[in-house]
C-alpha positions in Angstrom: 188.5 20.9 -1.7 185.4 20.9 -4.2 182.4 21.4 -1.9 180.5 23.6 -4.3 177.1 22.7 -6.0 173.6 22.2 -5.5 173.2 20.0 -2.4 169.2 19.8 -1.8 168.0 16.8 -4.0 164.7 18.0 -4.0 166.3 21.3 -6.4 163.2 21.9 -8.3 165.5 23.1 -11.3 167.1 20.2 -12.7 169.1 21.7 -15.4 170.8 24.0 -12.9 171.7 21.2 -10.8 173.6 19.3 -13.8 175.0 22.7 -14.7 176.1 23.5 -10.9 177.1 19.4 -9.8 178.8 18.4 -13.7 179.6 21.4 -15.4 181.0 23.4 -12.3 183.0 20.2 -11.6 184.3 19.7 -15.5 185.5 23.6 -15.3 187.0 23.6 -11.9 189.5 20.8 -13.3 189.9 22.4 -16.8 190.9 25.4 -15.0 193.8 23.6 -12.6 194.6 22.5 -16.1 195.4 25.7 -17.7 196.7 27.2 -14.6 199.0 24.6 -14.4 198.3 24.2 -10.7 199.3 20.9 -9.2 197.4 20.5 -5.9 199.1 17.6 -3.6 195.0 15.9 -3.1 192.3 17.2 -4.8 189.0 16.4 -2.5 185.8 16.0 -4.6 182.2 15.6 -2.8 179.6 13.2 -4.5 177.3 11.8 -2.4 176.0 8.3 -0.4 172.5 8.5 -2.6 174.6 6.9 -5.0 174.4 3.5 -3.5 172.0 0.8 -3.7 170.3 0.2 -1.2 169.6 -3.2 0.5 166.3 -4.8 2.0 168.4 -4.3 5.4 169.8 -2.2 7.6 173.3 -3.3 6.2 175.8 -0.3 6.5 176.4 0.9 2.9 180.5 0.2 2.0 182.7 2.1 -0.8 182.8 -1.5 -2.4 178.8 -1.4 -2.4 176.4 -1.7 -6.1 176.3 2.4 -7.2 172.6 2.6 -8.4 171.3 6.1 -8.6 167.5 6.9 -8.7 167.3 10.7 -8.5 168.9 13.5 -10.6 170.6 14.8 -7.8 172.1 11.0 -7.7 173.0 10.8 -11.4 174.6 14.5 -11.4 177.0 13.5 -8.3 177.8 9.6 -10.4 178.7 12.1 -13.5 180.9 14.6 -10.6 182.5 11.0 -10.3 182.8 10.4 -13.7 184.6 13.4 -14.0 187.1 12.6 -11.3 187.6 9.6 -13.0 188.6 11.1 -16.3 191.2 14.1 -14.9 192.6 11.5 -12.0 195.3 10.6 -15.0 196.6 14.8 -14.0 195.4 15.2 -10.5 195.6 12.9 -7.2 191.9 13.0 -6.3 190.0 11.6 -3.2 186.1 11.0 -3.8 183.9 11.6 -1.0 180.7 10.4 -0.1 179.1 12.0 2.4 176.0 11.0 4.1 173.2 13.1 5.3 174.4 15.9 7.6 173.6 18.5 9.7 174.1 21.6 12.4 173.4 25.2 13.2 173.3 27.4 10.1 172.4 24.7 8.0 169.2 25.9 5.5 165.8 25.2 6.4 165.4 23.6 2.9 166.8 20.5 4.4 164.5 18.3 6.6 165.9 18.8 10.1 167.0 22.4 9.9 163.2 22.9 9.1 162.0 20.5 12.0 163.9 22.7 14.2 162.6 26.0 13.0 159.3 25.3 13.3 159.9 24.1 16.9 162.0 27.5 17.9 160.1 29.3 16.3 156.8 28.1 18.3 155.1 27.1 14.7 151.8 25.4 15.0 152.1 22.5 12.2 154.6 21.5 9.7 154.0 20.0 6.7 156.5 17.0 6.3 156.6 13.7 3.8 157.3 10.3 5.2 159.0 9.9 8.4 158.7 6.1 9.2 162.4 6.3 7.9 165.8 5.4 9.4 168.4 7.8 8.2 172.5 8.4 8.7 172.6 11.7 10.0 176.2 12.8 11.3 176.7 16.1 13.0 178.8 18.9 11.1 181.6 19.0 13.0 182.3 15.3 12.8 182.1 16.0 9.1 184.5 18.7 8.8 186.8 17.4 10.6 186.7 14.3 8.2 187.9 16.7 5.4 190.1 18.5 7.6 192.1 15.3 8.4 191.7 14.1 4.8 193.8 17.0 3.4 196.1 17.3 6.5 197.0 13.8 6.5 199.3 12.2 4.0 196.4 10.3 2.1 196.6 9.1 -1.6 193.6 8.8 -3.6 190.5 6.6 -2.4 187.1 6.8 -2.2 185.3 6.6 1.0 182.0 7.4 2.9 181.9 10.2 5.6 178.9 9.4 7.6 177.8 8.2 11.0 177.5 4.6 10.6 173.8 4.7 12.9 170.6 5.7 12.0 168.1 8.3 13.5 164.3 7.9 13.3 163.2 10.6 11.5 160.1 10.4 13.2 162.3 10.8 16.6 163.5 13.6 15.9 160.3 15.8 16.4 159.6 13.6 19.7 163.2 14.7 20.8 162.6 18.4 19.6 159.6 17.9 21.9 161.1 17.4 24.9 164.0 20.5 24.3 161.6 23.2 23.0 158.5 21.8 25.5 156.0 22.9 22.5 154.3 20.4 20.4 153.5 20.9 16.8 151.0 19.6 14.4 152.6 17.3 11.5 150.3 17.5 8.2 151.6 15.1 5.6 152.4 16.7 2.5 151.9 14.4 -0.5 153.9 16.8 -2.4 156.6 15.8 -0.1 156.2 11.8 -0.7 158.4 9.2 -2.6 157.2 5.9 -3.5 161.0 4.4 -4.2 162.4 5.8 -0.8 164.7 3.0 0.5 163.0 2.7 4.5 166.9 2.7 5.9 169.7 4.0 4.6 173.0 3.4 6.5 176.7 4.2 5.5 179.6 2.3 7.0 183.1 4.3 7.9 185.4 2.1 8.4 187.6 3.3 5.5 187.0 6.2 6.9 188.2 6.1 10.4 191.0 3.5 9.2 192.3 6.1 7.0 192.3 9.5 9.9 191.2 7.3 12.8 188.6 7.8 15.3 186.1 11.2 14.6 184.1 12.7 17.1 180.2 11.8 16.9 178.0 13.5 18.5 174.6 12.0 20.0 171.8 13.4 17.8 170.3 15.1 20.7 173.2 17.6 21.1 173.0 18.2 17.4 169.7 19.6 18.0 170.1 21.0 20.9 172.7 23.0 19.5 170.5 23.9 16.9 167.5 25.1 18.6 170.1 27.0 20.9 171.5 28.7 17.7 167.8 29.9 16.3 166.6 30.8 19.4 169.5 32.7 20.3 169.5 34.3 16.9 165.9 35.4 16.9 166.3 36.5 20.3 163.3 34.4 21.2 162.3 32.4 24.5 163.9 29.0 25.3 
């Protein structure tokens, strides 16, 4: 299971991401090669930034236009290439996952750092655009998406692991609101803007869930909740 890379599309360093995302991917398949290891499902992450994205809020499919607009976008569509070039040696399933998130997860990513600030009784945050609607699936549903994929008697595809329902991202501090009872400051970054952000970005999993059947998915609220629990907890801090 090839989970390895640069995950954060905002990486600053973009010839580390290509390096990490299509050169770590190119090298872990030369090296089944030469070890002669033949795995019964190789699982290979890319990512649902691939897509293009409609005027709607019509849930992405795997069958959906693939029109990447980021390097973090293009390195993952190379990752595919890849897969595409050694799936004449290996059986490989192509994953696209959707945002995700859950305790322990870096505050580089957007709600990990919502919920810091909020645990840790921070003042202001300085965030980009939140009138955005978002597919954000909790991590357990997400590992046990992979989980099932390898466990399962599954030939190669390419599907979508996500949530198949947006979140507000806006809500989100309005529900970290109400848990912590503190109330921070948002400063908009420009920094942090993007003119050719899509306003909704949905992923459907159907193939998904008609390949390993029903996952759990968790309300957003207990993903933060379980969050905020986790920092408070480790810092020791007041609830």
């Amino acid at each position: 299971m090839h989970l390895a890379g640069i995950a954060a599309p905002t990486h600053s360093k973009i010839a580390e991401m290509y390096s990490a995302n299509v050169v770590g991917t190119a090298n872990l398949f030369a090296a089944l090669e030469t070890a002669k290891i033949s795995p019964r499902i190789v699982v290979v992450a890319s990512s649902g930034q691939l897509y293009s994205v409609p005027g709607d809020a019509t849930p992405l499919t795997e069958q959906d236009r693939l029109a990447p607009k980021t390097h973090y976008a293009v390195s993952k569509l190379a990752v595919e290439g890849i897969a595409t070039i050694n799936s004449r040696h290996f059986p490989i399933i192509v994953a696209r996952p959707f945002n995700y998130t859950g305790p322990g997860q870096t505050a580089n990513f957007l709600v990990p750092k919502i919920v810091y600030h909020y645990a840790e009784r921070r003042s202001q945050i300085r965030l980009g655009n939140l009138d955005l609607y978002r597919d954000f699936s909790d991590v357990r549903r997400v590992v046990e998406a992979y989980a099932r994929l390898v466990s399962q008697p599954i030939g190669p595809t390419t599907v979508n692991i996500c949530s198949g329902r947006t979140v507000y991202l806006a809500d989100i501090l309005k529900i970290m609101a109400e848990i912590s009872r503190h109330s921070v400051e948002v400063v908009t970054d420009a920094t942090l803007l993007r003119g050719d952000e899509p306003r909704v970005l949905v992923g459907s999993p159907s193939r998904l869930e008609s390949l390993v059947g029903p996952l759990p998915n968790p309300e957003f609220r207990e993903t933060l909740t379980l969050m905020y629990d986790a920092l408070v907890n480790e810092r020791g801090t007041s609830r």
